[in-house]
C-alpha positions in Angstrom: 79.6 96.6 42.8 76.7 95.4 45.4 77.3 92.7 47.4 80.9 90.5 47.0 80.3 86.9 47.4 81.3 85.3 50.7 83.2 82.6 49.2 86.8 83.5 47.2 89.2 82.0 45.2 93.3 83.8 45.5 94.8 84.0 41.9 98.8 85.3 41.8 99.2 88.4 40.0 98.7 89.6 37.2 96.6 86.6 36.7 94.2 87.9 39.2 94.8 91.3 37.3 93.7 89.8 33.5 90.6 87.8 35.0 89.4 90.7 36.6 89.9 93.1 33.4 88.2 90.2 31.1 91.1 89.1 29.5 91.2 85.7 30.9 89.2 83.4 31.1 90.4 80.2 32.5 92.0 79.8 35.9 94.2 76.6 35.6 94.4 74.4 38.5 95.4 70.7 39.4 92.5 68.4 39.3 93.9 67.7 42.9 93.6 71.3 43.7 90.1 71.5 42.3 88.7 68.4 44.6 90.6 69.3 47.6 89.6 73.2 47.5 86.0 72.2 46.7 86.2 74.3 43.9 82.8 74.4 42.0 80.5 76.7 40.1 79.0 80.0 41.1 80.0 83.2 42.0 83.4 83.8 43.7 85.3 86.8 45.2 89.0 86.9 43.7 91.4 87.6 45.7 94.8 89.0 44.5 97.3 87.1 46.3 99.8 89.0 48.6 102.8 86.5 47.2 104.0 87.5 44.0 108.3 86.3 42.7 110.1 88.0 40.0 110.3 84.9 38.1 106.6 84.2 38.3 105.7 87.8 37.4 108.0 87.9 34.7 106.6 84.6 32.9 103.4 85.6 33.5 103.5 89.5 32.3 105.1 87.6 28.9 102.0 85.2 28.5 99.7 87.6 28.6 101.6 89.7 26.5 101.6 86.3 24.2 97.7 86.8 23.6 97.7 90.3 23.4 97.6 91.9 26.4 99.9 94.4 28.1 100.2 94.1 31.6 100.5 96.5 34.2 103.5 97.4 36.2 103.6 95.6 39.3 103.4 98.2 41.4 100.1 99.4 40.0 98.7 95.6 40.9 97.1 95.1 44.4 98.2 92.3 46.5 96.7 90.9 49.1 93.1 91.8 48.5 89.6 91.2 47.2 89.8 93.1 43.5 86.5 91.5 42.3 84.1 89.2 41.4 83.8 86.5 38.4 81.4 83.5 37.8 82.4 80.1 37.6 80.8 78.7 34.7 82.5 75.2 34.2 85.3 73.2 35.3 87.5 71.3 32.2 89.9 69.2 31.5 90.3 69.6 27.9 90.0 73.0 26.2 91.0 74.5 22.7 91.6 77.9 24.1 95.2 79.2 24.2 94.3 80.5 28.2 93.7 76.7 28.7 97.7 75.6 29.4 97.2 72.7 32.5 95.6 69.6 34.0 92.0 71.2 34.3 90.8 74.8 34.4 87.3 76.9 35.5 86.1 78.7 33.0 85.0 82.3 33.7 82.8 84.4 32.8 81.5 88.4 33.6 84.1 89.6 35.8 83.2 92.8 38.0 85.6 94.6 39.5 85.7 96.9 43.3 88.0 99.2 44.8 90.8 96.6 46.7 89.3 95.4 50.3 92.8 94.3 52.1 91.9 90.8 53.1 93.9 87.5 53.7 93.8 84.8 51.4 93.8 81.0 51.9 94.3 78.0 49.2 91.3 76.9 47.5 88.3 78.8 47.8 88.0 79.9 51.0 85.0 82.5 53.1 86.9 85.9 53.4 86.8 89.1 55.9 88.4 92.2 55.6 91.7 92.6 56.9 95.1 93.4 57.2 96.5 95.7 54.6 97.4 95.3 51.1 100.8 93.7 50.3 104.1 96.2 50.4 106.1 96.5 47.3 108.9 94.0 46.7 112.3 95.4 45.8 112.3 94.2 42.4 109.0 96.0 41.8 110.2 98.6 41.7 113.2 98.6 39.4 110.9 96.5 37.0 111.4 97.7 33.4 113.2 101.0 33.9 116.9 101.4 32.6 117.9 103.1 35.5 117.0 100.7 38.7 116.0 104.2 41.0 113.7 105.2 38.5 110.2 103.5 37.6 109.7 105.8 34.6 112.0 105.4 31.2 111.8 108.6 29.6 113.1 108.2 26.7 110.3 105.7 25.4 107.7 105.7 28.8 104.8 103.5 26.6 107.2 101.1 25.1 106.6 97.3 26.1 108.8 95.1 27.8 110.6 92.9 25.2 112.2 89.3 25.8 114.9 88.0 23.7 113.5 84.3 24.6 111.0 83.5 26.7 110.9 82.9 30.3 111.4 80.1 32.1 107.9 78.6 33.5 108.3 78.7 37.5 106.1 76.3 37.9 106.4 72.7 37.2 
């Protein structure tokens, strides 16, 4: 990728993750969150967060596996980083699409993705530098969907999804 835009928006992963790999394309926000970050149209920088709870990643690996997309294993998703860059086509606060779940939303189109740049994040967008260094594991990262909690690998079935009984509690309100 040429040049990364100056301006950046952080997404929690795997959000950041699935916008980045085309599978999503709404962000939702707060219309609150949208006026006060001066969110608006063009080209952003995504940033992958460096914050990222159990809970949340749970709920969210289940969404997206919801609409048909498997998610990576946490530890294979950087944190705390510029990952790419998408275009802001449209802010909405009504939307048929099943990615569309909140007050409002931008809309997102042609995502390209680089190498991980460690950078801080901020709320909102938000004009980004390089550095720092990317996000450590959490604990529960690395026990995440393994039988065995030492172990990341299952060897019996190594490419079999992550089921749910029911479905996760939404961690956010």
């Amino acid at each position: 990728m040429k040049d990364l835009p100056r301006i950046a928006l952080s997404v929690r992963q795997p959000s950041a993750w699935a916008i980045i790999a085309g599978h999503k394309p709404i962000e939702n926000r707060t219309l609150g969150s949208i006026k006060s970050g001066r969110m608006g149209l063009g080209r952003i920088a995504l940033h992958a967060a460096a914050g990222l709870k159990e809970e949340e990643f749970r709920y969210l690996y289940w969404r997206l596996d919801k609409h048909g997309v498997r998610c990576p294993h946490p530890l294979d998703l950087p944190r705390g980083a510029i990952i790419g860059s998408v275009e802001v086509t449209d802010i909405i606060t009504e939307s048929d699409s099943p990615w569309f779940g909140g007050q409002a939303g931008l809309t997102l189109q042609d995502p390209e993705p680089c190498d991980p740049i460690p950078a801080p994040g901020a709320l909102g967008y938000f004009e980004w530098a390089p550095g720092g260094t990317l996000a450590p594991p959490k604990r529960w990262m690395q026990k995440w969907g393994t039988a065995a909690p030492e172990s990341r690998t299952d060897d019996l079935f190594p490419d079999a999804p992550i089921a749910f009984a029911r479905p996760p509690k939404r961690p956010w309100s």
